[in-house]
C-alpha positions as CSV (number, residue, x, y, z in Angstrom):
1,X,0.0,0.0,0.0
2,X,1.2,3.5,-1.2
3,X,1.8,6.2,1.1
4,X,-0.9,8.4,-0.2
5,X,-3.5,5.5,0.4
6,X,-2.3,5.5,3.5
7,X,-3.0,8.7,4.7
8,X,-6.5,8.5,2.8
9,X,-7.2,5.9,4.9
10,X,-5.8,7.6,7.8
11,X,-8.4,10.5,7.3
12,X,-11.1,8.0,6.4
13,X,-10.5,5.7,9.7
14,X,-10.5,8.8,11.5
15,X,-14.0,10.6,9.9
16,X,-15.5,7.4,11.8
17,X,-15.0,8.9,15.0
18,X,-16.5,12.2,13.9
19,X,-19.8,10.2,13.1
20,X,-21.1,9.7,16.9
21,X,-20.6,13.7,17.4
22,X,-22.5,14.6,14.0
23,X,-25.3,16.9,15.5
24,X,-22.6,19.1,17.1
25,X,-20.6,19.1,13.7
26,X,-24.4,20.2,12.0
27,X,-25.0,22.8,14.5
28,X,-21.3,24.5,14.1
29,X,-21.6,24.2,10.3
30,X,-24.9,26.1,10.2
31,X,-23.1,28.8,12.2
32,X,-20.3,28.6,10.0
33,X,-22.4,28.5,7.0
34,X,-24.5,31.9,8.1
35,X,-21.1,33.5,9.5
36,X,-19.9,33.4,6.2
37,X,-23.0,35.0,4.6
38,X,-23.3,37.8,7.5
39,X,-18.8,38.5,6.2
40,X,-20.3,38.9,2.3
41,X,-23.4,41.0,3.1
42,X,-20.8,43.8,4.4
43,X,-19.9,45.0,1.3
44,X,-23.3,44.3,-0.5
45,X,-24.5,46.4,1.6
46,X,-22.1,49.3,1.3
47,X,-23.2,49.3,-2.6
48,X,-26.8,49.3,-1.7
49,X,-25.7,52.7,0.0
50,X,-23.4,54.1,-2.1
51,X,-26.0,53.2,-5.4
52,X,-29.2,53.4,-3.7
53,X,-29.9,55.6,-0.9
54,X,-27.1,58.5,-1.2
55,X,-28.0,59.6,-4.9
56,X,-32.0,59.0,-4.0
57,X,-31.2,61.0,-0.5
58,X,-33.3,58.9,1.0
59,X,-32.1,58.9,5.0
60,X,-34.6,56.6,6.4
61,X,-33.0,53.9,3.7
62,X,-30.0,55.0,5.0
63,X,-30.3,54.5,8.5
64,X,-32.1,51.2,7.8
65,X,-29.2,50.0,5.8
66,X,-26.8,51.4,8.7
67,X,-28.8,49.5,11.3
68,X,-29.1,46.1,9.5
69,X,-25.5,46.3,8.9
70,X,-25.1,46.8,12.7
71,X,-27.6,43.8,13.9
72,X,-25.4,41.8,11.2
73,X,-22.2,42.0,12.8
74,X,-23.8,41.7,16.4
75,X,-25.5,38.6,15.1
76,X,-22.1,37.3,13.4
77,X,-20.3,37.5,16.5
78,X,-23.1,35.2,18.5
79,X,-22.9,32.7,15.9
80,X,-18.7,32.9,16.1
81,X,-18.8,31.9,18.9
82,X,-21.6,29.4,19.0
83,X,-19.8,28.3,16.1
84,X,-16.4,28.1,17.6
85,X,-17.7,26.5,21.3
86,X,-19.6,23.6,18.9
87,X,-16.8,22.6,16.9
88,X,-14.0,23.1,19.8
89,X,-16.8,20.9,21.7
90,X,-17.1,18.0,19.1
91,X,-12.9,17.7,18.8
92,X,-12.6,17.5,22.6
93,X,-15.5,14.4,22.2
94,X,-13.8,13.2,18.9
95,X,-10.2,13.2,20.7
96,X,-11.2,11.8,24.1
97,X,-12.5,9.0,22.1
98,X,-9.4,8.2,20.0
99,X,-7.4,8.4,23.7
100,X,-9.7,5.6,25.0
101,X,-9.1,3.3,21.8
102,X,-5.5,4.0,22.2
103,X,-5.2,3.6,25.9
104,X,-7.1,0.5,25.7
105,X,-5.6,-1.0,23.1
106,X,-1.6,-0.2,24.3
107,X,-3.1,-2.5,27.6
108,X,-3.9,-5.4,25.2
109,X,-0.7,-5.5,23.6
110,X,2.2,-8.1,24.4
111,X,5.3,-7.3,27.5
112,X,7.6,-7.2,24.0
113,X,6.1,-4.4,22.4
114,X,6.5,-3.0,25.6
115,X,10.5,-3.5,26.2
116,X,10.9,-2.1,22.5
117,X,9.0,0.9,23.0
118,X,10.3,3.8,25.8
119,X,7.5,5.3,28.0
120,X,7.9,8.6,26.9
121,X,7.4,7.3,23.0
122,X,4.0,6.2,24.1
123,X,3.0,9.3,26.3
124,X,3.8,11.0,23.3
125,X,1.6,9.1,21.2
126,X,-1.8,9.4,23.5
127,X,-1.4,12.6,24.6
128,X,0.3,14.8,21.8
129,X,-0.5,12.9,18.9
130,X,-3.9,13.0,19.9
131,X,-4.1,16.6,20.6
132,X,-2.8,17.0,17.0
133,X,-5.6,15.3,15.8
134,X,-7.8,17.3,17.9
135,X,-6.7,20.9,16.1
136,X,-7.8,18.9,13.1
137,X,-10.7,18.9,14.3
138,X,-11.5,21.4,15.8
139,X,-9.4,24.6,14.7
140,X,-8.0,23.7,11.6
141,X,-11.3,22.4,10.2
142,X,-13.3,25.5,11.3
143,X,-10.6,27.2,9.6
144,X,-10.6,25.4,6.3
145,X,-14.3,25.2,6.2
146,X,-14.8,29.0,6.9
147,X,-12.6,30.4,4.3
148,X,-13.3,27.9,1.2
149,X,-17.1,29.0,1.9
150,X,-15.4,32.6,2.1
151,X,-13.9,32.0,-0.9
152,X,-16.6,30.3,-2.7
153,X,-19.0,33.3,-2.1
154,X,-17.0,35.7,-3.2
155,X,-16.6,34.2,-6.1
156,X,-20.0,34.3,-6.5
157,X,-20.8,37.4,-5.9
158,X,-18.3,38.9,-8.0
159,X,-19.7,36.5,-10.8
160,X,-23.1,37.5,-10.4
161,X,-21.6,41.1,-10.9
162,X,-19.4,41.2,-13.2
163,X,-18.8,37.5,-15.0
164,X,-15.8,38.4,-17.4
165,X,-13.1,39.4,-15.3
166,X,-14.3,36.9,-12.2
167,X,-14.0,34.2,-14.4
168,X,-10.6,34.9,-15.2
169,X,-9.9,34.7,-11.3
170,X,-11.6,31.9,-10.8
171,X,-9.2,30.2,-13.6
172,X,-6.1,31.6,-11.9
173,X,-7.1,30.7,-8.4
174,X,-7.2,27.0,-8.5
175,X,-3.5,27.1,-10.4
176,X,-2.1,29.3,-7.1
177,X,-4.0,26.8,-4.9
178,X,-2.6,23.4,-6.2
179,X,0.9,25.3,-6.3
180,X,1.0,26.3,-2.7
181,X,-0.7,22.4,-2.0
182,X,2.0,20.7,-3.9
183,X,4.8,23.0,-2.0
184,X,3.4,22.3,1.4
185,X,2.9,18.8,0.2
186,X,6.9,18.5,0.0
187,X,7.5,19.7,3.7
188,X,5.6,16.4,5.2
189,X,8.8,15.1,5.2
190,X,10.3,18.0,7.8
191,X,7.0,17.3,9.7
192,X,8.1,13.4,9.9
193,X,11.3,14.7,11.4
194,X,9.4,17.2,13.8
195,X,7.5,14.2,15.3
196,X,10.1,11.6,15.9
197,X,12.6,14.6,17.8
198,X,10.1,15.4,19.3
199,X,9.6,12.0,20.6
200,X,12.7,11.3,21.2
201,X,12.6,14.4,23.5
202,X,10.0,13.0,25.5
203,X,11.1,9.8,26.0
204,X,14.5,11.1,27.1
205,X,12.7,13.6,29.6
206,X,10.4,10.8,31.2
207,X,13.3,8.2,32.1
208,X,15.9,10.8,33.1
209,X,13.1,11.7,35.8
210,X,12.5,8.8,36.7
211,X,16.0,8.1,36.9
212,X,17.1,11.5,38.7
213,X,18.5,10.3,41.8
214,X,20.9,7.6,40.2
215,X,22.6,10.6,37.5
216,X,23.1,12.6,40.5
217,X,25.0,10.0,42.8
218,X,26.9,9.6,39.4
219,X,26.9,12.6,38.4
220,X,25.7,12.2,35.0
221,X,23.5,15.6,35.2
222,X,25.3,16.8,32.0
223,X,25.0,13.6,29.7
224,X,21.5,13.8,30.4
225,X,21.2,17.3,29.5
226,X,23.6,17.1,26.8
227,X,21.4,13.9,25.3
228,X,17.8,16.1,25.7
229,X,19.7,19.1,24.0
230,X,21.3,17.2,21.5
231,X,17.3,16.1,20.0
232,X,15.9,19.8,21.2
233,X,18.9,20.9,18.6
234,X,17.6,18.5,15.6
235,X,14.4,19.5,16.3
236,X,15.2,22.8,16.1
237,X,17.0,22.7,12.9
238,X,14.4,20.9,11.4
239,X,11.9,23.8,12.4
240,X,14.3,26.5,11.4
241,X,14.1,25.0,7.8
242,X,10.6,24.0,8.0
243,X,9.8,27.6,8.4
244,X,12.2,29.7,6.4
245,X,9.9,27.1,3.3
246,X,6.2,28.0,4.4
247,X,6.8,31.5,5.5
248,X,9.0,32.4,2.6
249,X,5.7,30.9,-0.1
250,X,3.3,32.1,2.0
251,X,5.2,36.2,2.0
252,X,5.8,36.0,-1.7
253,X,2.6,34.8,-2.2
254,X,0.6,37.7,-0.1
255,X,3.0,39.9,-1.0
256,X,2.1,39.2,-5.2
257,X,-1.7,38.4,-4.9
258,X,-3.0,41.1,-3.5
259,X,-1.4,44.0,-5.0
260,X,-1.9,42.3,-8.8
261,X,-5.5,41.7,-8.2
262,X,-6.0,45.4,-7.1
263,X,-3.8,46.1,-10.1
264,X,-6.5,44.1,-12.5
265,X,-9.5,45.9,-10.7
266,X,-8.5,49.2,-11.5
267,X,-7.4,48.3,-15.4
268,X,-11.1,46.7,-15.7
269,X,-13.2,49.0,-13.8
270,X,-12.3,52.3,-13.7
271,X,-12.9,53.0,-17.3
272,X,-15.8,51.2,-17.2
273,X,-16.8,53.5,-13.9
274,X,-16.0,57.1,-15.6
275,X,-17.9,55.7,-19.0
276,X,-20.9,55.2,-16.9
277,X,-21.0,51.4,-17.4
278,X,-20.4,51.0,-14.0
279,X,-21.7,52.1,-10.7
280,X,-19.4,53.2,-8.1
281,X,-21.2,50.9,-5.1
282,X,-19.9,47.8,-7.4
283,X,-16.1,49.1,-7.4
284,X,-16.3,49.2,-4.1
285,X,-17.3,46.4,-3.6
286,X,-14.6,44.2,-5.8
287,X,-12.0,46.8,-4.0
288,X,-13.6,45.3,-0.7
289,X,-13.4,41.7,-1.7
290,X,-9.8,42.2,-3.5
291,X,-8.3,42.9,0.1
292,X,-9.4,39.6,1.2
293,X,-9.5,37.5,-1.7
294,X,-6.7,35.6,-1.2
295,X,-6.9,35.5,2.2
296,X,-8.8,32.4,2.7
297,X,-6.3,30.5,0.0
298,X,-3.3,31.5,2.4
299,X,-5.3,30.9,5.6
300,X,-6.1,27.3,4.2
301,X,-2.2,26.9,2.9
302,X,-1.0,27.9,6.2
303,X,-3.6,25.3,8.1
304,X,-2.0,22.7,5.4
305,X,1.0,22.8,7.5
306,X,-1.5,21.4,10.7
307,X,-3.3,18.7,8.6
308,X,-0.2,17.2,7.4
309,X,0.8,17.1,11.4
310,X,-2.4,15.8,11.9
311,X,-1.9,13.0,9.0
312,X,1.1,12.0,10.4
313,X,0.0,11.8,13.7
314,X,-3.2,9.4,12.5
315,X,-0.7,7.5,11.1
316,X,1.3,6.6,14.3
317,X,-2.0,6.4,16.2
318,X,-3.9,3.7,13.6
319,X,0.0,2.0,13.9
320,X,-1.0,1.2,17.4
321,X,-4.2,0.1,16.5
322,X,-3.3,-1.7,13.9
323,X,-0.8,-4.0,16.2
324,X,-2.3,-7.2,17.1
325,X,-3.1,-7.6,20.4
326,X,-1.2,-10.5,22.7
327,X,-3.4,-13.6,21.9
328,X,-4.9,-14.4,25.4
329,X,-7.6,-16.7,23.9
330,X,-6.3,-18.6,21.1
331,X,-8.5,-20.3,18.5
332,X,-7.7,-23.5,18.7
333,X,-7.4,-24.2,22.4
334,X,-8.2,-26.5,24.9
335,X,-11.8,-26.1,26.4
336,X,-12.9,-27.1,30.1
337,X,-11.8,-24.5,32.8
338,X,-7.9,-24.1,33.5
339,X,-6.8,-26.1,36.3
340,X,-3.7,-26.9,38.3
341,X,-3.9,-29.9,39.4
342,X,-0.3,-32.0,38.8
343,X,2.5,-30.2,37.5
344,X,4.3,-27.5,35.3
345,X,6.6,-28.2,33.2
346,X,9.2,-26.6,31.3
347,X,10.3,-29.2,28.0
348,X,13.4,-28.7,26.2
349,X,12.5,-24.3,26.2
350,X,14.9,-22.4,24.0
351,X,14.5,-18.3,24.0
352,X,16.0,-15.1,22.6
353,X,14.5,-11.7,22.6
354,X,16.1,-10.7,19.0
355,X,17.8,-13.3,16.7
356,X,19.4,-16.3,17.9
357,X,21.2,-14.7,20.8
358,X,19.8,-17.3,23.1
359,X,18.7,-16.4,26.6
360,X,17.7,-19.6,27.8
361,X,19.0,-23.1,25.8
362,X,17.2,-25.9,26.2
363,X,15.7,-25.5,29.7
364,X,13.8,-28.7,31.5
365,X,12.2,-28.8,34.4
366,X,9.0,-29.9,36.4
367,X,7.4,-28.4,39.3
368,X,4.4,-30.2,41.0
369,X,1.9,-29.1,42.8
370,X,2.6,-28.3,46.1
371,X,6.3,-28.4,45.6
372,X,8.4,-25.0,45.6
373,X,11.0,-24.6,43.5
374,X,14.6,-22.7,43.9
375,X,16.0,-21.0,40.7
376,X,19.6,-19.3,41.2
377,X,22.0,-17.7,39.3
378,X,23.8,-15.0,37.9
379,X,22.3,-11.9,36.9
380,X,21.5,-12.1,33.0
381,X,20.9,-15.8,33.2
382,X,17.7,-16.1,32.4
383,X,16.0,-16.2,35.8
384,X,13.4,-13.2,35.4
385,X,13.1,-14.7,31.5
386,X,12.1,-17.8,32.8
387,X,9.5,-16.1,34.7
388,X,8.2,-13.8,31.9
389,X,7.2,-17.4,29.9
390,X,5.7,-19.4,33.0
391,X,3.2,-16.1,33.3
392,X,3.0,-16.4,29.2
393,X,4.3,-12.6,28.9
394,X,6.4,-14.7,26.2
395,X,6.3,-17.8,24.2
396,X,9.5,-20.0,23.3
397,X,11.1,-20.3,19.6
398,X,11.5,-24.0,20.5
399,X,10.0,-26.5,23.5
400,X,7.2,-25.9,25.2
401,X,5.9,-25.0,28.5
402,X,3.2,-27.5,29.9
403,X,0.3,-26.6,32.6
404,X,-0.8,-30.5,33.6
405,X,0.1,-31.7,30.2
406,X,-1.3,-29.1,28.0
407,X,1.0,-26.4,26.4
408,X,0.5,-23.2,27.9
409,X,0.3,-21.4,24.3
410,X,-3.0,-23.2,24.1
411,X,-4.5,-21.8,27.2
412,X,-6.7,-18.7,27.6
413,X,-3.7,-16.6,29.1
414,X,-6.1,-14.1,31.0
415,X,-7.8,-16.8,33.2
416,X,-4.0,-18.9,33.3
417,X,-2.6,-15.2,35.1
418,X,-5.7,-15.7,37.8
419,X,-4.0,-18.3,39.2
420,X,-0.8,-16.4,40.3
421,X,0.6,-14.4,42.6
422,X,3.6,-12.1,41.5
423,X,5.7,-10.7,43.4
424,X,8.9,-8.8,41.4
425,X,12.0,-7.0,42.7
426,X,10.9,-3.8,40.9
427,X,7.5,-2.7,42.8
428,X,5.1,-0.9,41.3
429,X,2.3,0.4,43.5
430,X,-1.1,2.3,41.9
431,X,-2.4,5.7,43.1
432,X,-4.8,4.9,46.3
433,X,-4.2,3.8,49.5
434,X,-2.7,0.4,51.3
435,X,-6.1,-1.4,51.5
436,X,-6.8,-0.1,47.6
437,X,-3.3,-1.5,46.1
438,X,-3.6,-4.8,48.1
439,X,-7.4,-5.1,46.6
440,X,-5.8,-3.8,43.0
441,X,-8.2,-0.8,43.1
442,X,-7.3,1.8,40.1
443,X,-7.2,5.1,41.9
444,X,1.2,8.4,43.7
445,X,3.1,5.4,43.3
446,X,3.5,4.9,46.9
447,X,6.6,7.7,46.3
448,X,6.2,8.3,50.1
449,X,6.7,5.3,51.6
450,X,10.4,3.0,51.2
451,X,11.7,0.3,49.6
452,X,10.9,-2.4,52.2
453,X,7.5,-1.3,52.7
454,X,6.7,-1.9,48.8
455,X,7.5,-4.9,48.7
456,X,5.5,-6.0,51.7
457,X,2.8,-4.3,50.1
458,X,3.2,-6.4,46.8
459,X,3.5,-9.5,48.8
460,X,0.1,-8.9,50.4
461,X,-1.3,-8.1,46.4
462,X,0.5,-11.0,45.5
463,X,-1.7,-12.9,48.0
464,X,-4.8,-11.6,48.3
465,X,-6.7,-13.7,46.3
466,X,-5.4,-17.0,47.3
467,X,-3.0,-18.0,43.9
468,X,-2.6,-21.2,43.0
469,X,1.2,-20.4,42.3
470,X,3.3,-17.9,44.0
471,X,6.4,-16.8,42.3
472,X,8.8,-14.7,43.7
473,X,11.5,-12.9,41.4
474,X,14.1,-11.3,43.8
475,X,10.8,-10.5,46.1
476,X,13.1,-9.5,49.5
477,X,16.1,-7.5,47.9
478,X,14.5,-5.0,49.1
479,X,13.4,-5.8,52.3
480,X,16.1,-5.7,55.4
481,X,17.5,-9.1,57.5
482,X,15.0,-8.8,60.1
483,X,12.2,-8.3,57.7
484,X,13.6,-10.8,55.3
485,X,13.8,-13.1,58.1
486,X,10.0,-13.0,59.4
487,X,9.5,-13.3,55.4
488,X,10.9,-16.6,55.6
489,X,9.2,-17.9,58.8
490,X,6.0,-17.0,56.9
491,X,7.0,-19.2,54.4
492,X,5.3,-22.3,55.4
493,X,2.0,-20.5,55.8
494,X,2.1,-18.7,52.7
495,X,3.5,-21.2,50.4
496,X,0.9,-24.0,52.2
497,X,-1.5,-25.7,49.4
498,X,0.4,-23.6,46.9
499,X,2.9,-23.9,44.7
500,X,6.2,-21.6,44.5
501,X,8.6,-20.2,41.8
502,X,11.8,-18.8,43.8
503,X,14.4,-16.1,41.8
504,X,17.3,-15.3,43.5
505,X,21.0,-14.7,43.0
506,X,22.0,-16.1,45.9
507,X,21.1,-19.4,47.8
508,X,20.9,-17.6,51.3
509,X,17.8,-15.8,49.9
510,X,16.0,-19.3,49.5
């Protein structure tokens, strides 16, 4: 599939979203759509004057004229900002939307995509990505919208009043238009490179704060800065460029439009005004719409620059949605509920994260129920990867992992994770109190509270619900002697009934 189809499809995919929020779109567009016609009647109206009611001296028509003029831009300014409030209204709904998708999509992906991906990659991608798409919606569409029906009417009206010389413009327009498309067209690429420094950037930021206290004990302040710098730099330069382009068109372009077209106007007309042919309320009126003819073509060439943004983000948000989700359920697997009644077994397991650089080579071993079993070694040995494919975060390039005889890649992974209790080295704790992360509610992670006390906390979570299998991976390197100690004489009451997976690097931990 081409690039262009692509971002057609981009756009398309996204216009489904739009569909749930379609009365707010209709009400903006009807303000949008009488907006406009309020900005034409202006100078209509002005010629009615000029034409009408000056050489008739006819006051009363005057101040009628003067008055309707006056309720029309009162009225215009209601319906700008109904307009406005609608549309800003239906890209907050269309956006919050697309975040949801996203968010709950990234939760039903595999561990792998996560260990590939930074966390600040995929902060960036729900949260600004989004708010690009937003804009789209929102502000650049009202813009876009606004001035082509600007245009459009014009056009029209300067048709209606004189056809020669408006059709001439209306010949000349569409070839400026497709020229300042096409030109924008070829700055995607900088807007590719805007997006991925800018990623970058965040990424950087969001594991050097996590990270804040370790490059201060070794004082590694300055590569971090020098690292976020270095991609603010690119980014920068990639900007720089990106606007020298569009704002060197877009100055020629006002600066060549405007004055030519009032150039033409007073060629066509004038003689055609002191010859009688004429009226001076319809020169006015082309002088009028001559200082903002083009602006709507540059106002939509400068919002090109946004959809383009917007297009690229679309693309890196359907990318996410596009990934297929880690197969919990697969097709063909055994039916009857998951139980664990005998034994696990690991047969023959070989394992690399990329290639054939092997992490685990041919690993056997059987755990039965009840039993608790001690795995020790050095760090990078496989321990925690071992792990990962017992809870089925991965599968094995060759052997099998067996759950009473059936091979875990068959099982319904979701319901297979009920039946164990992690506890990992690394604690994570969820916003809420004690009592809410032992229950696994989902309202600060537990930043005011140490070390030892997390991973008590994770080994009541880990617990809670009475697991079939418990495994600990390095669960009381964070714990002190005395608590590590009262760990171990709770051992025999924890681990009773249930069966236990042990990491450790040493064998005094066990």
């Amino acid at each position: 599939m081409s690039k262009t189809i692509q971002k057609q499809t981009s756009l398309r995919r996204a216009l489904h979203y739009v569909q749930d929020s379609r009365r707010l779109f209709a009400l903006g567009l009807f303000a949008i759509i009488v907006l406009t016609a309020g900005n034409l009647a202006g100078p209509l109206i002005l010629r009615s004057i000029i034409d009408e009611a000056i050489p008739k001296g006819d006051l009363w028509g005057l101040m009628f004229r003067a008055a309707l003029y006056l309720m029309i831009l009162l009225f215009m300014g209601i319906l700008s900002y109904v307009g406005m409030i609608t549309i800003a209204r239906m890209g907050l709904e269309v956006v919050s939307r697309i975040k949801y998708d996203v968010f709950s999509h990234l939760l039903t992906l595999p561990v792998s995509y996560f260990d590939a991906h930074p966390v600040g990659e995929l902060i960036s991608r729900t949260e600004n990505d989004c708010e690009r798409v937003r804009e789209l919606f929102s502000q650049i569409a009202v813009t876009i919208i606004v001035n082509s029906l600007f245009f459009l009417g014009m056009l029209a009206v300067c048709l209606y009043l004189e056809p020669k010389v408006t059709l001439y413009l209306a010949i000349a327009t569409p070839v400026v238009l497709m020229l300042v498309i096409l030109v924008f067209d070829k700055l995607r690429y900088f807007y590719d490179l805007h997006r991925q420094y800018q990623a970058q950037i965040l990424a950087h930021i969001t594991e050097f704060i996590q990270g804040w206290d370790i490059l201060r004990v070794f004082n590694r302040k300055d590569w971090a800065i020098s690292r976020v710098d270095e991609c603010s730099r690119q980014r920068r330069d990639v900007d720089v460029k990106t606007s020298m382009l569009q704002y060197g068109i877009m100055g020629a372009l006002n600066f060549s439009l405007g004055p030519l077209f009032m150039v033409l106007i007073i060629i066509f007309f004038v003689p055609q005004v002191v010859q009688g042919a004429l009226t001076m309320g319809t020169l006015l009126v082309f002088f009028e719409y001559s200082r903002r003819i083009f602006e709507p073509i540059l106002a939509i060439a400068e919002n090109i620059r946004g959809i383009h943004q917007a297009r690229v983000s679309l693309d890196r948000i359907f990318t996410i949605l596009d990934l297929e989700p880690e197969i919990t359920i697969p097709h063909q697997r055994t039916e009857g509920p998951i139980t664990f009644e005998h034994e696990i077994e690991s047969r023959h397991v070989w394992f690399a994260y990329k290639g054939e650089d092997w992490v685990l080579k041919d690993v056997s071993f059987t755990v039965h129920r009840g039993e608790s079993l001690a795995v020790v070694g050095a760090s990078g040995s496989g321990k925690s990867t071992t792990i990962g494919l017992l809870c089925g975060f991965y599968r094995p390039q060759r052997g099998e992992i067996l759950i009473d005889g059936q091979n875990l890649a068959t099982l319904d992974l979701s319901r297979w994770r009920r039946n164990i209790g992690l506890v990992l080295q690394d604690v994570y704790l969820f916003p809420g109190s004690v009592l809410e992360n032992i229950r696994f509610y989902d309202d600060a992670r537990g930043g005011n509270i140490s070390a030892g006390e997390k991973q008590l906390l994770s080994f009541a979570r880990a617990l809670a619900f009475n697991p079939q299998l418990v495994i600990l991976d390095e669960a009381t390197a964070s714990v002190d002697i005395q608590t590590e100690r009262k760990i171990h004489e709770s051992m025999k009451v924890l681990f009773a009934g249930r069966t236990a997976v042990v990491v450790a690097h040493r064998l005094s931990s066990i």
